[in-house]
N, C-alpha and C positions, 0 to 999 in steps of 0.2 A: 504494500500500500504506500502511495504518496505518502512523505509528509506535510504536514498542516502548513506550512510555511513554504513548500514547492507550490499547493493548490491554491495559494494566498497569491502568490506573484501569478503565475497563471494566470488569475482572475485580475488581476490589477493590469496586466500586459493588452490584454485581449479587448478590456472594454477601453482604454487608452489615457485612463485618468479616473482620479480617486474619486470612490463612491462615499458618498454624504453620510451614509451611516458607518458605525463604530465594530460591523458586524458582518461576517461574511459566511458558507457554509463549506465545511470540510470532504473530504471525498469521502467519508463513512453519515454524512445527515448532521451531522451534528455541529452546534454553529458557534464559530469561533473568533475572537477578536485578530485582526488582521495585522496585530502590531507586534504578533510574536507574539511568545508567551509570558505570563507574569514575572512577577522578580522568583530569579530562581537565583544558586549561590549564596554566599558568605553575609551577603545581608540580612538573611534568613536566618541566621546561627545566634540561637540565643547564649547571651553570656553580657558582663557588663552591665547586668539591672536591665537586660530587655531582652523580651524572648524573640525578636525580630524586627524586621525597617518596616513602620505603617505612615512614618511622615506626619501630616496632620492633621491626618484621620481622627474625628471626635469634636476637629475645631470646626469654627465658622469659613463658607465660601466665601470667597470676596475676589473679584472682579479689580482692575485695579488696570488704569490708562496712563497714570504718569508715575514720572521716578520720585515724586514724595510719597504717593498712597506705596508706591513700591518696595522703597525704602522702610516704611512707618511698618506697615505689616511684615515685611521680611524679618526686621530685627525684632520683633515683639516677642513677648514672655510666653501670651499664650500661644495654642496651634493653631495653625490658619493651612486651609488650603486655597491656595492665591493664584489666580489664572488670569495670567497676563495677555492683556489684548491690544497691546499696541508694541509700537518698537518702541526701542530708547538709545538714544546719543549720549556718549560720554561728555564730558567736559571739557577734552581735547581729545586727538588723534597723535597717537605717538611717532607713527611713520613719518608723518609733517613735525613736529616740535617734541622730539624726544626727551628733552631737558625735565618739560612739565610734569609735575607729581602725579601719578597714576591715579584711575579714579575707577573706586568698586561700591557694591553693596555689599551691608554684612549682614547675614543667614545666622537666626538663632536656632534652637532645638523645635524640634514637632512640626515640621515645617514641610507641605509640596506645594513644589513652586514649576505650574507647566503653562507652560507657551499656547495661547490658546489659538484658535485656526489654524492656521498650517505652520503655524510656529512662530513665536516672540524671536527681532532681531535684538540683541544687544550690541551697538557698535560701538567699538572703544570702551568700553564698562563691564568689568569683571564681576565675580560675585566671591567673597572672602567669607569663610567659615572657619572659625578658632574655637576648640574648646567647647564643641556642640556635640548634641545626636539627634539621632533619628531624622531624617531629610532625604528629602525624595527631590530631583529636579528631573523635570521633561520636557522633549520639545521647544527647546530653547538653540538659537542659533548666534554665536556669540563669537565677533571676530575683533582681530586686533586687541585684544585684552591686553594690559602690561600691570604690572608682571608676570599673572595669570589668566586665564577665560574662568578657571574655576579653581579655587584655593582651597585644599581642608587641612587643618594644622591641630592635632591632639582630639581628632573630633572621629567619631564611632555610628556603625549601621549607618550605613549610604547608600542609594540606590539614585543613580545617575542614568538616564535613558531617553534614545530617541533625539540625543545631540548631535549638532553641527558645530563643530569648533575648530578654526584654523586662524591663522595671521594674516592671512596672504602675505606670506612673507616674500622677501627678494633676498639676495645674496649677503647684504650686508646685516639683515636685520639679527637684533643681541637681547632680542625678548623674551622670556625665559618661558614654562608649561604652559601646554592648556589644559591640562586636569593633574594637578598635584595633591597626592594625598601624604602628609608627612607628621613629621612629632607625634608621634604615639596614635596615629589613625588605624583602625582598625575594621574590618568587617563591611568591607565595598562592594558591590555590583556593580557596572561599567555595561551595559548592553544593547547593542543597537544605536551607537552611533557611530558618527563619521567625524574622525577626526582627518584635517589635511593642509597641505603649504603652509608645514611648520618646522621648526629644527626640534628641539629636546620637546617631546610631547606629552609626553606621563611617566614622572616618576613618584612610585610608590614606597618611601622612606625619605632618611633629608640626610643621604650621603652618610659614608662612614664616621666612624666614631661620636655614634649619638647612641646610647642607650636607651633611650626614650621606644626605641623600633623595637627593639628586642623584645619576643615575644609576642608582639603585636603584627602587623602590616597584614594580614589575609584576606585579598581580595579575588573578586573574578571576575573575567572580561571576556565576554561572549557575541558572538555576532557584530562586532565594532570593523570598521573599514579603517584605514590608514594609509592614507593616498599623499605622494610624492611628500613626507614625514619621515624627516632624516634620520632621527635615535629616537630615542625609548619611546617604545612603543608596543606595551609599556616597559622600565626600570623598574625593575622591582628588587631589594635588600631586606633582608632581618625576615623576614616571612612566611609566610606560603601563597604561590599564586597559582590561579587555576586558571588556562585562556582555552576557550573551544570555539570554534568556528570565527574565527577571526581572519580578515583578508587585508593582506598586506601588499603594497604594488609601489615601488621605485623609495626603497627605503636605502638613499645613501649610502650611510654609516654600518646600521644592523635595525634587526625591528624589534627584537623579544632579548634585554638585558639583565642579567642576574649578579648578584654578588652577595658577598656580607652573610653567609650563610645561607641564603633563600632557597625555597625548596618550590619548584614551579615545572609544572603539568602542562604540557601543550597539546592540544587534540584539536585532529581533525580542521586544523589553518591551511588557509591557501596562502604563500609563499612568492610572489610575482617580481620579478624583475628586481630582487634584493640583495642587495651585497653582502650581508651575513645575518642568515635570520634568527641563531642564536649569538648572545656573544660574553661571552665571559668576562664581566669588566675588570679584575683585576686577576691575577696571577701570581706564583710564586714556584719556586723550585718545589716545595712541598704539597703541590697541587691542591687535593680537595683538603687536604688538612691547614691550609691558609685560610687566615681568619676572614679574609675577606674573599674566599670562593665562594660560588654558587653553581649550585644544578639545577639539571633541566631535562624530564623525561619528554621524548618527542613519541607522539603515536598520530599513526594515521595521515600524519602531514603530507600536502601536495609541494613542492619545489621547484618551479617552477623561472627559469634562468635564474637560477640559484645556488650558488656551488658552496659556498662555505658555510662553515658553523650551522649544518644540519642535521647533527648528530647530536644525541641525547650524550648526559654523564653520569647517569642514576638511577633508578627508581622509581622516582619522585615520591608522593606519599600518597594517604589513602583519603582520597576524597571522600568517602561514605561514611565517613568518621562525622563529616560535618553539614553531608544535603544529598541528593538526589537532583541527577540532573538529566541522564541518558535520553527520558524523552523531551528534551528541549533540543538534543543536539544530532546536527544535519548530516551527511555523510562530508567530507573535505572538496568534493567533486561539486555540491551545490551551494558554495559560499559564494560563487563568484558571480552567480546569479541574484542570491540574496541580496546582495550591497544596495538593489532598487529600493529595498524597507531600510537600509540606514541612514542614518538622520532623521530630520524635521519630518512629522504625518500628519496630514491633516485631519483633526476630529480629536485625539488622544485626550483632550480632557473627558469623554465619554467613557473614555476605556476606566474596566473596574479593577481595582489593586485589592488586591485579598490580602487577608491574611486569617491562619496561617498564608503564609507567601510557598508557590509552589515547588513541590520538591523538599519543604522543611523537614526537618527527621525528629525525634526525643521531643515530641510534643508530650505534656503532660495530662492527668488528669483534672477537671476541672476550667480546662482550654474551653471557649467558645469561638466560632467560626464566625468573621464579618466581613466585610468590606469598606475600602473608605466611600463616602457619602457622593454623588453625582450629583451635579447642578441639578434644582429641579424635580428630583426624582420625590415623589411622595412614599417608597415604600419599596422592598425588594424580595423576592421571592427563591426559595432554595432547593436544591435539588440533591440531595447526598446519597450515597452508598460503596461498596465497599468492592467494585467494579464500576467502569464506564458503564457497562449495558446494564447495572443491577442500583440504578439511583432513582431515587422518589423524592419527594415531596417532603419538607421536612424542615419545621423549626429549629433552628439551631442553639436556641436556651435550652430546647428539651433532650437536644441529644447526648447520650450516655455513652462516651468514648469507651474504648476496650486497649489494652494495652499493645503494642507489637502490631500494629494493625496499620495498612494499607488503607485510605479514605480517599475516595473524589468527590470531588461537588462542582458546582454548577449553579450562579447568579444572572436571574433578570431584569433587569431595572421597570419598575413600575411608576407610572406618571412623570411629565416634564418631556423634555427635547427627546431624551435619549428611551423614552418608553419603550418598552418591548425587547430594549438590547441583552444583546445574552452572551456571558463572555463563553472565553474559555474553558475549558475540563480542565482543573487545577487537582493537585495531589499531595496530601503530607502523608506521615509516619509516625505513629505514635511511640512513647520511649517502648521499651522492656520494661517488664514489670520488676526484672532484678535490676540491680545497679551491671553498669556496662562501659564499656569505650575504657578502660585502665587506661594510667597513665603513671609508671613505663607504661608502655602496651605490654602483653601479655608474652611472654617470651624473649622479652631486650635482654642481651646481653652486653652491653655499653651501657649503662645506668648510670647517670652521675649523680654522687650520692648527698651534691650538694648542689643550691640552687641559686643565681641573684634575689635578696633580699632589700636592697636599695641598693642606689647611685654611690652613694657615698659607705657602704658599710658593708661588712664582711658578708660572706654567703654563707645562707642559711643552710641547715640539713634539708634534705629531701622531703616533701612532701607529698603524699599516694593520691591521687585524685582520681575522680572517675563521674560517669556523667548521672544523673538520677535516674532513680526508675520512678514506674509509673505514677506510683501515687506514694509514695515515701515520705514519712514526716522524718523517721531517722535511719541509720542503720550501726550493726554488731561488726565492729570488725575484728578479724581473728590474723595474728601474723605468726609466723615462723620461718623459723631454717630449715624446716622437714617437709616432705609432700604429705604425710599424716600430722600435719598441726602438734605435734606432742610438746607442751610444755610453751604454747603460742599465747602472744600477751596480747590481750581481748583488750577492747575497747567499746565504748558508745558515744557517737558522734551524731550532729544533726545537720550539721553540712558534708556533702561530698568531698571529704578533704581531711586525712589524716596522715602525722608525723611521728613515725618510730624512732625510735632512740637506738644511740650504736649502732649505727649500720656499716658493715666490715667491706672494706671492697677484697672482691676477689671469692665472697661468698654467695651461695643460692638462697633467696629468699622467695618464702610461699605465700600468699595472704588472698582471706575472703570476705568479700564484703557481704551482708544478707540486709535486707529492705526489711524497715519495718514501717508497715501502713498505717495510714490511721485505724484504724478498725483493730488492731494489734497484731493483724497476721505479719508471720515471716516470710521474707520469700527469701529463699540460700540462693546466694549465691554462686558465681563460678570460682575454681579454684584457679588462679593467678601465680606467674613468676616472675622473678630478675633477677640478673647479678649484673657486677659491674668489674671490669679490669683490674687487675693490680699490677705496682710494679714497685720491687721492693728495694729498699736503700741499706748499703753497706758504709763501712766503713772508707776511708778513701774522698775519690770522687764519684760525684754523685750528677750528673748530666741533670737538669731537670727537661729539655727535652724529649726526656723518656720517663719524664712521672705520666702517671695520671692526671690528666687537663681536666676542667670542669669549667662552668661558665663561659666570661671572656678571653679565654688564655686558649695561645694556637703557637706550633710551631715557626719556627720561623729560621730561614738558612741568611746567613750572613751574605749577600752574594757582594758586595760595595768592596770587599777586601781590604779594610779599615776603617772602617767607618766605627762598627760596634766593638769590633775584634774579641769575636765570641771562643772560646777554648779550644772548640772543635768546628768551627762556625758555622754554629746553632744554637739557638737560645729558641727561649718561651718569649712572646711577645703578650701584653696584657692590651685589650683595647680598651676605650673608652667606658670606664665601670668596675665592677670586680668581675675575680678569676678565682684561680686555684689552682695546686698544680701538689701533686698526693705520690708521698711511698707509703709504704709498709716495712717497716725495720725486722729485716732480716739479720741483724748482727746480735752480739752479744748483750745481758743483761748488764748496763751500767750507765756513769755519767759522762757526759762528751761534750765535747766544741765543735759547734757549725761555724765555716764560714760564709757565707750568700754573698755570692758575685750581682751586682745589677745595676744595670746599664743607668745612668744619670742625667736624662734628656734635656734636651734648652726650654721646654715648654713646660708649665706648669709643676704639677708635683704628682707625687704617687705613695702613696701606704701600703707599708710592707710589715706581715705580721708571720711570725712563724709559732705552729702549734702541734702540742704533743695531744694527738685524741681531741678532745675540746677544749684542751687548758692550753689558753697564749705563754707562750714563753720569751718573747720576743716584739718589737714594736718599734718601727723607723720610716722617718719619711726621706723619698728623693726630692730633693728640691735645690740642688746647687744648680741644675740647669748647664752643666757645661759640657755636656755629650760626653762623658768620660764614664770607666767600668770604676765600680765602688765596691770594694768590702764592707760587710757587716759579722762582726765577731757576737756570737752565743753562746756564753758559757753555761756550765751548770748545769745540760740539759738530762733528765737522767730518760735512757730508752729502756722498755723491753721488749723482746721479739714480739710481735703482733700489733704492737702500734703501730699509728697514723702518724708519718711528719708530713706535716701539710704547710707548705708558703702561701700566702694568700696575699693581695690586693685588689687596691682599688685606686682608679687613677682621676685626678681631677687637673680642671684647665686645657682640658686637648693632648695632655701628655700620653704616651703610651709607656707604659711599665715594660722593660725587659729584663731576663733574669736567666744567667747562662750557669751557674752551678751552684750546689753544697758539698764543700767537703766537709767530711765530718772526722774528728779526731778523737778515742775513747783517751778519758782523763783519769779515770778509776775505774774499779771492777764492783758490782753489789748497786745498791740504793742507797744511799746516803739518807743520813735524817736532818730535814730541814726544817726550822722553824717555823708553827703554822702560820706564823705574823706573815711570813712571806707570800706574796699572790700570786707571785710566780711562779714559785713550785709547785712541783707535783706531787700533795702531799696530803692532808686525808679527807680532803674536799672535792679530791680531780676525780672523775669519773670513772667506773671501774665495770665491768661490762661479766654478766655468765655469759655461761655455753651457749644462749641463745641467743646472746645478743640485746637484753635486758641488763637497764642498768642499774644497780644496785648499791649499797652507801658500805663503803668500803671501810674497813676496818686495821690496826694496827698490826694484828697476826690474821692469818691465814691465808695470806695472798701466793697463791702460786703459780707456774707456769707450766699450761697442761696444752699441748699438742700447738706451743707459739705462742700461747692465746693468755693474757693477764686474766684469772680468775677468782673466785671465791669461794673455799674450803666450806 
C-alpha cells in the first residue's frame, strides 16, 4: 500500500494547487491531514515536568496583524495560541546596514505560534526563546534573521514545523543559524521544513566545552529539505539525534555534523549533490575515544553525487527507548518527491495537534487524550481503539487505559470554518505495568560508576534509574552481587531513581525493581545487570590514560611534540566540568606517596582532588596558567588491595584539566594509627564496605582482607 504522504502529493500534483480544506482521503478510506503526520519524536518524551510539546493548548486564540499584538502575546505568562495573519518587517535589513542591532521577538513558555494562510512572512525579524518550554511554531516563513530566524537557549519540548527559513544569502554574508537550539535545550522536533541559501544552518548545542549540553540536546529532524545550505545541517554535540527522511541537495561543506560525544541515527535521507554528508567535526589520534568525537549510524540512505563521509561509525542507539516513529517514515527513494509539502501550507492553523503526540510511548495511567482547540470549533468528537479498523466512538474522560497497550484515535472538529475536519490516525503506547527502560540498560558492561553532579563539584556515585510503570505510586528495590539476590540490600523509593553504596568496579551487579500501585498490588519486576571496567594501580608509574575514565575525562595523545610533553604522550584531558579517572590498588597493604603530574593551562583554573574509596585525601587547584606540567606530592596515603584511587576534577573558566601520571611510592608497610582529629585520614569514619558491597561502620579490630577486598569480621 501507498503511503499516506505518497497519496497526499498525488493529490496535491494532479489537481495543481492547494485544496481549501485541512483534509484529504488516504488510499485505504480513511481521511487524513495532508500536512504529514502529527508531532512525532523527542518532543513527545516526557521528562522535565512534562509529559510532552502541546504548546498553548488550554490558552486563548488570538488573531494578531501587527508586531505589538505580536510581541505583547508572544512574550506573555499565560498560553496563547496566536495565529499570525499578516507579514512583518524588521527594523532594518542586515544585508543593507549590517552594523545595526538585530531585531527579534521573545517567545515565553505555553506558546503556538502558526502563520496563518499560506504562511506569516517574517522579514528581517527573528524570534529568541531563553529559558522556556513547551512551544510549538508553524508555518512561518522567516528570512534574513540576524543573528538567528529562530533562537532557543536553555529552553525544552519544541516542536518547530512546516518552516521556511533561509538568508538569501550571497558569498560574503557572516550571519550566523536559522534554527539554533543551545544551552541546555532539550527535547526538539524539527519536521517538514525547508531550510535554504544559508551557511551554518542548525546547530544543536553551543560548541564545545559547555557542560550545560551534557546530557541534554535530543532532538529529531524529519522530513526537512536543505537546499544549497552549506554546514550543519543539522550540528549536533553532547546528544542524541534522530534524522529520517530528510533531503539534502548542494551542501558545500557537509550536511549531517556530529561531535562532543553525540550519538545520531540517520535513516532513510536522500543525499544530493553533497560534498560530505556525514562529517566528523573534530578528531584525534584516539579516534572514538576523543572527547570531542561523535557517531553516526547510516541506514537506508540514498547518495546521490556523493562520495565522502557516507559511512556510519557505530551503532547509534535505541530509538524505542524514547517514541515510535516507523509509521511516519517514507522509504529514502520518496523524499525527493516529498520536498513539494516542505515549508509554508496553506490552511495548517486547521490542522489538529494531539496529544498524547503520535508515536508517544510510557504513557501512564490516568492520561486523558485531547487536542489543542481550533478556531471556531464548538466541540470535537473521538474515535478510539486498539487497531485502525477496530475504533469507535468514545469519550475520552471515560476511557480506562490498560497498561502495554497499542491505542489509535481519531479527531473531528465540530462547528466553525474547519467543521467536519478529520485528522489523522494518531498512535501512542502505554508504559509497562513493571518498571522498564534501566539505566545502565540491562547488560552494560562499561558502567560508570560515577556520575556529573554539578558544574563546579565533584561527581556523584551512580545513580539506577528506570522509566515508570503503569500506574506506580512506588517501588521495592532489591540489589546484589549475585543472580539469586542473597544477602541484597532492599530499599523503598517513590521516584524512579535509586543510589547504592560501594559500588566496586570491575564487579557484577544484579538489581530488581517491583511496582507498587496504588491499590497495593506488586508487580516484580525484571531481573537486571552491570558491571563496569577496572584497571588497577601498582606501585611505580601509574599512566592515568589507562585508568578508568568517567564523566568528562577522555584520552588524549600529545601529537604538538611539546606542547604538553606528556610521559609517554598521552595524558587524560578533562573538559569543561568534572571527570574522573579510577584504579583499583593492586599493590600491597600500606602507606605511600603519590605524585600527580598535570598539565597547568593559561586559561582559567581546575580542581584537582585525589580519593581513597570516598574519603578525599588530597585537594589543589591549577591556576598558574603558564602551560607548564606540575607536581602534586601526597603523603600519608595509607592503601589496601581492593581500593578505589580515584583523581577527580573539575574545570572552571574555559580551562581544560590535563593529567598524565601517578607514581606512587610505598612509605611503610601495615596501617598506621592516625588521629581521629585528622579529616584526612582514613580512619574510623572512612567507609568500609562487606562482601556485598554494603557499607557498614567500621570498627577498630576486625578488619580484614579476604579475597583483595577490605572487610568486616
Amino acid at each position: 500500500m501507498k503511503s499516506i504522504q505518497t497519496v497526499l502529493l498525488s493529490a496535491l500534483i494532479s489537481v495543481g494547487a492547494m485544496a481549501q480544506t485541512a483534509q484529504t482521503v488516504s488510499a485505504d478510506g480513511t481521511s487524513a491531514s495532508r500536512y504529514g503526520k502529527g508531532l512525532v519524536g523527542f518532543a513527545n518524551y516526557s521528562d522535565l515536568g512534562l509529559q510532552g510539546t502541546t504548546g498553548g493548548a488550554g490558552g486563548a486564540i488570538v488573531h494578531v496583524t501587527t508586531r505589538e499584538d505580536f510581541a505583547k502575546y508572544a512574550a506573555a505568562t499565560e498560553p496563547y495560541i496566536i495565529i499570525l495573519d499578516a507579514d512583518l518587517k524588521g527594523h532594518y535589513d542586515y544585508s543593507t546596514n549590517p552594523k545595526q542591532k538585530h531585531d527579534v521577538i521573545s517567545v515565553g513558555s505555553n506558546k503556538t505560534i502558526i502563520g496563518g494562510g499560506k504562511g506569516a512572512h517574517l522579514d528581517s525579524l527573528g524570534l529568541d526563546i531563553k529559558n522556556q518550554q513547551n512551544i510549538i511554531i508553524r508555518n512561518l516563513r522567516i528570512t534574513k534573521a540576524d543573528p538567528d530566524a529562530i533562537a532557543f537557549r536553555n529552553t525544552h519540548h519544541v516542536w518547530v514545523d512546516h518552516c521556511d527559513l533561509s538568508s538569501q544569502k550571497q558569498e560574503n554574508d557572516a550571519n550566523d543559524g536559522l534554527l539554533d537550539f543551545t544551552y541546555g535545550s532539550s527535547y526538539l522536533t524539527v519536521s517538514w521544513c525547508r531550510f535554504h541559501d544559508h551557511d551554518k544552518t542548525s546547530i544543536c548545542s553551543s560548541g564545545t566545552r559547555n557542560i550545560a549540553d551534557y546530557g541534554r540536546q535530543r532532538v529529531t529532524y524529519h522530513h526537512n529539505a536543505f537546499i544549497n545550505c552549506t554546514q550543519r545541517n543539522p550540528r549536533i554535540g553532547y546528544g542524541l539525534g534522530h534524522i529520517f527522511n530528510d533531503y539534502n541537495e548542494r551542501n558545500t561543506s557537509y550536511a549531517v555534523g556530529m561531535f562532543a560525544r553525540a550519538v545520531v541515527n540517520v535513516e532513510n535521507c536522500h543525499f544530493k549533490n553533497v560534498k560530505e554528508a556525514f562529517n566528523q567535526m573534530y578528531s584525534a589520534d584516539y579516534g572514538e575515544e576523543d572527547a570531542y568525537w561523535g557517531f553516526v549510524k547510516s541506514t537506508g540512505n540514498i547518495f546521490e553525487s556523493t562520495s565522502n563521509g557516507t559511512s556510519g561509525n557505530s551503532e547509534g542507539f535505541d530509538v524505542s527507548r524514547y517514541y515510535h516513529y516507523d509509521f511516519a517514515m517514507n522509504p529514502a527513494s520518496e523524499v525527493s518527491a516529498l520536498t513539494a509539502m516542505m515549508g509554508c501550507m496553506e490552511g495548517i492553523e486547521g490542522d489538529i495537534i494531539p496529544f498524547p503526540g503520535d508515536g508517544a510511548i510510557g504513557l501512564l495511567s490516568g492520561t486523558t487524550l485531547r487536542c489543542s482547540d481550533i478556531d471556531g470549533a464548538t466541540g470535537y468528537s473521538y474515535r478510539i481503539g486498539v487497531s485502525p479498523d477496530a475504533m469507535h466512538d468514545c469519550d475520552p474522560q471515560a476511557l480506562a487505559l490498560q497498561p502495554l497497550t497499542t491505542y489509535y484515535w481519531q479527531v473531528t472538529v465540530r462547528g466553525g470554518k474547519y467543521d467536519g475536519t478529520v485528522s489523522d490516525i494518531f498512535r501512542f503506547t502505554t508504559a509497562d505495568a513493571k518498571a522498564h527502560f534501566p539505566t545502565p540498560v540491562d547488560g552494560e558492561a562499561k558502567a560508570q560508576l560515577r556520575e556529573i553532579k554539578g558544574e563546579t563539584s565533584p561527581c556523584a556515585p551512580l545513580t539506577l534509574r528506570w522509566r515508570d510503570g503503569f500506574s506506580a505510586k512506588g517501588y521495592n528495590v532489591v540489589f546484589a552481587d549475585n543472580e539469586n539476590l542473597d544477602n541484597a540490600v532492599t530499599a523503598t523509593v517513590t521516584a524512579p531513581a535509586f543510589q547504592p553504596e560501594g559500588l566496586r568496579h570491575g564487579k557484577q551487579y544484579f538489581w530488581r525493581v517491583d511496582a507498587v500501585n496504588g491499590d497495593g498490588q506488586t508487580v516484580t519486576g525484571d531481573l537486571w545487570t552491570f558491571k563496569s571496567p577496572v584497571s588497577h594501580a601498582r606501585t611505580g608509574r601509574n599512566e592515568v590514560e589507562h585508568a578508568v575514565r568517567g564523566a568528562l575525562c577522555f584520552p588524549e595523545r600529545d601529537t604538538t611534540k611539546g606542547w604538553i610533553v606528556a610521559s609517554n604522550d598521552s595524558c587524560n584531558v578533562g573538559d569543561q566540568g568534572p571527570g574522573y579517572m579510577s584504579f583499583v590498588w593492586a599493590g600491597e597493604r600500606g602507606v605511600y606517596s603519590l605524585t600527580t603530574a598535570y598539565f597547568d593551562e593559561s586559561s582559567g583554573q581546575g580542581v584537582f582532588s585525589i580519593y581513597v574509596n570516598e574519603t578525599r585525601k588530597d585537594q589543589w587547584t591549577a591556576s598558574k596558567n603558564k602551560n607548564t606540567m606540575e607536581l602534586r606530592h601526597t603523603d600519608g596515603v595509607s592503601l589496601e588491595p581492593g581500593d578505589e584511587l580515584r583523581l577527580e576534577f573539575y574545570t572552571q573558566k574555559n580551562m581544560r584539566c590535563r593529567t598524565d601520571y601517578i607514581d606512587i611510592v610505598q612509605t611503610s608497610t601495615g596501617i598506621q594509627e592516625i588521629p581521629a582529629s585528622d579529616t584526612a585520614s582514613d580512619d574510623a569514619d572512612a567507609p568500609v564496605y562487606n562482601m556485598t558491597g554494603q557499607r557498614v561502620s567500621p570498627s577498630a579490630r576486625g578488619i580484614v582482607i579476604i579475597d583483595g577486598k577490605k572487610t568486616v569480621r
